[in-house]
N, C-alpha and C positions, 0 to 999 in steps of 0.2 A: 704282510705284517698285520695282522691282530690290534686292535688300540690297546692301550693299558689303562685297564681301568680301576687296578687294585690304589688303595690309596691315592684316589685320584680325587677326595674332597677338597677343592681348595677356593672355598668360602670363609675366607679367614673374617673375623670378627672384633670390631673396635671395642677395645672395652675400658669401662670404666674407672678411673684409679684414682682419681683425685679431684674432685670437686662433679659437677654435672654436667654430662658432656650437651644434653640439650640445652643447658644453658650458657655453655659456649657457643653453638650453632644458632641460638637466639641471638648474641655476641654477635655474631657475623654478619646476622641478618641486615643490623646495619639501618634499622625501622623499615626496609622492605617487606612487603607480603608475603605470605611462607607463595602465594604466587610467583610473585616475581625473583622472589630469592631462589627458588626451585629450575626458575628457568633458566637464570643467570647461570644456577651451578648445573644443571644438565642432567636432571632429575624428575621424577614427575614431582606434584606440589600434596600428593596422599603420604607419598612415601617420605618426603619430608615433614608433615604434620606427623608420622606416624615418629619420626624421630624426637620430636620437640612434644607432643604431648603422650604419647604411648609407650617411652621406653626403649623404642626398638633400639637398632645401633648399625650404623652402616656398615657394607662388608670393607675390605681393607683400598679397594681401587677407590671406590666411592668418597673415601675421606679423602682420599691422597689428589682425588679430583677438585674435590672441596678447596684442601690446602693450599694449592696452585691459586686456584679462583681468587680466594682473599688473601693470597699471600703470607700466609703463617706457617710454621711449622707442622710436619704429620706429628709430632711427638705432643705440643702443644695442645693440636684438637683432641690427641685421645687421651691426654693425663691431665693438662691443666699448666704444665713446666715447661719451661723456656729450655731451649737446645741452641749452641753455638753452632753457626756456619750455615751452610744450605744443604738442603734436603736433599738435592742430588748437587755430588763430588763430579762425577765424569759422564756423561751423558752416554757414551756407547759401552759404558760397561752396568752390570747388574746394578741396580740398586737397594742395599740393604737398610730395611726397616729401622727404626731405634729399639730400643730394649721392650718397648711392650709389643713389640710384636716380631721378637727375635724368634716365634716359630717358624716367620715366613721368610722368604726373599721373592722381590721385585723383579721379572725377568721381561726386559725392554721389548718393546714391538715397534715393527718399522713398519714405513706406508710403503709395503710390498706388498704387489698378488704374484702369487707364482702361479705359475701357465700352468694347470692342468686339462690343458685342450690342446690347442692352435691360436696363434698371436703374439702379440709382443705382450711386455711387463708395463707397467708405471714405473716410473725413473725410480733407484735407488736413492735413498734417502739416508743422511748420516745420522742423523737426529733420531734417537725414539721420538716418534708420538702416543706413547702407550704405554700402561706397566702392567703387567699381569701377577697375579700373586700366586708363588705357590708355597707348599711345607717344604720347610730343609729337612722332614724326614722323609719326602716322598723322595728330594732328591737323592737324599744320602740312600738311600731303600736301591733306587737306581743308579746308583753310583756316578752320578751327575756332579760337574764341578759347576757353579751358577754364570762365572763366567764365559763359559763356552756353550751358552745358550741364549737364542735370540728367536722371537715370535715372528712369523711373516703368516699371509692370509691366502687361500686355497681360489682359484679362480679356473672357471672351467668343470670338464665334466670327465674327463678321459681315466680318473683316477677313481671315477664310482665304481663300486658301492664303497671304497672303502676311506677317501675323501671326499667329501662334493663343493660348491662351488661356496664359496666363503667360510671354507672350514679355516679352523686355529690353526696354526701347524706350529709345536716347538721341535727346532733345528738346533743338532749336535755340532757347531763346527767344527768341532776339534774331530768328527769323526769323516774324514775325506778321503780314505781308502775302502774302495767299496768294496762290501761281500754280498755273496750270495743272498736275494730273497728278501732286502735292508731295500725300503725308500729313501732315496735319494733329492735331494735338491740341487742341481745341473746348472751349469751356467755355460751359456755357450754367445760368444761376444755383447750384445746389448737384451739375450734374452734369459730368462731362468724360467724352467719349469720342473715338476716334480715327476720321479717315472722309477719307478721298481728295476732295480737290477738285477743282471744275472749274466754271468761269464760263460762265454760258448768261442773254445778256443782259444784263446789269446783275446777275444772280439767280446767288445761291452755289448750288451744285448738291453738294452731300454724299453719297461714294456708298463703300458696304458693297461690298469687293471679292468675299465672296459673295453670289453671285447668285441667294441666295435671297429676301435681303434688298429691300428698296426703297430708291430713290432720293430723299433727302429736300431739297427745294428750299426756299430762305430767299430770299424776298424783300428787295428791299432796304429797305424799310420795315420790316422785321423784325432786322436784320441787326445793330443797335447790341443786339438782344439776348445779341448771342455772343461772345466774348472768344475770339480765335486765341492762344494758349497756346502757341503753338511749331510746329517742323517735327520730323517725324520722319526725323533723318538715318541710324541706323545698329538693327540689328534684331539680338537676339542670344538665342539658343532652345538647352536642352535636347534633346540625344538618346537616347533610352531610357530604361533604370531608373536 
């Protein structure tokens, strides 16, 4: 599988609507040092000067990281306006933005590495720890419904070149009938790992896109042992330091 890279910008941007947003993150600061306030929110302390005296604007996790931190609403830091209720309704399903930033939705990340090696996982986690943003035109483009997608984190090497090891991985759950040549996410009793499929016979055929690796065959007699956990539709990786 190919990554998709068409429409794949999702640096969504906080913007401005109603009063100055650096002077609400002044607000926040709270008389801390854009030092210590940077630290606290988990930022470098450039990149927050650069918000408070430069203009710039954070991308959309980055606020939403913010908001958590001081406990306010996302709609608050980026307009200025008060929002009834909290920011997140349901914790395992999507989270959607408020109206200033109704191009995006929030698609949850769990403290999962899916094996693409050899080993076990990290325990599954019900909680997102994470929100990733994307466009609802990228998803509607792939005809993506938001809630049948959830982020987990690539571990291992058996899936290079075309994951590597801390790559993004968004998973389709809704799609658990495997076809031909489609990355899959596997679950087989306390382990999940990611492995390309392909039917040979009646027999799942599980294959490590490095070819160092071997080709591991599940009979069908075997095969109520494995849980298809999802499709791996979109791949998203770090460049350099």
């Amino acid at each position: 599988m190919t990554k998709d890279n068409s429409n794949s910008s999702i640096d969504p941007i906080v913007m401005e609507i109603n009063g100055s947003l650096a002077e609400r993150l002044s607000k926040l600061m709270r008389g801390r040092s854009v030092r210590q306030a940077a630290e606290d929110w988990g930022i470098g302390a450039s990149t927050l000067n650069a918000y408070i005296k430069n203009g710039s604007v954070p991308n959309l996790n980055i606020a939403h990281q913010i908001s958590l931190k001081e406990d306010v609403t996302l709609q608050w830091l980026a307009t200025g306006e008060k929002i009834q209720g909290d920011i997140i309704q349901e914790p395992r399903s999507a989270y959607t933005a408020p109206d200033a930033f109704a191009d995006f939705v929030l698609i949850p990340g769990y403290r999962i590495q899916v094996s693409a090696g050899q080993g076990a996982l990290n325990p599954d986690q019900l909680e997102p720890t994470r929100y990733l943003a994307f466009r609802r035109k990228w998803l509607k483009w792939r005809g993506f419904s938001e809630k049948e997608l959830a982020i987990v984190w690539a571990k291992g090497d058996s899936m290079e070149p075309t994951i590597h090891n801390n790559d993004t991985l968004v998973v389709h759950t809704g799609r658990n009938v495997p076809a031909d040549g489609h990355i899959y996410i596997f679950r087989n009793g306390d382990e999940l790992f990611v492995k390309r499929y392909q039917s040979a016979l009646g027999t799942w055929r599980l294959i490590s896109d490095n070819p160092i690796y071997d080709k591991l065959d599940i009979p069908k007699h075997e095969q109520h042992q494995f849980e298809v956990v999802g499709q791996v539709v979109h791949i998203a990786k770090d460049i350099g330091d």
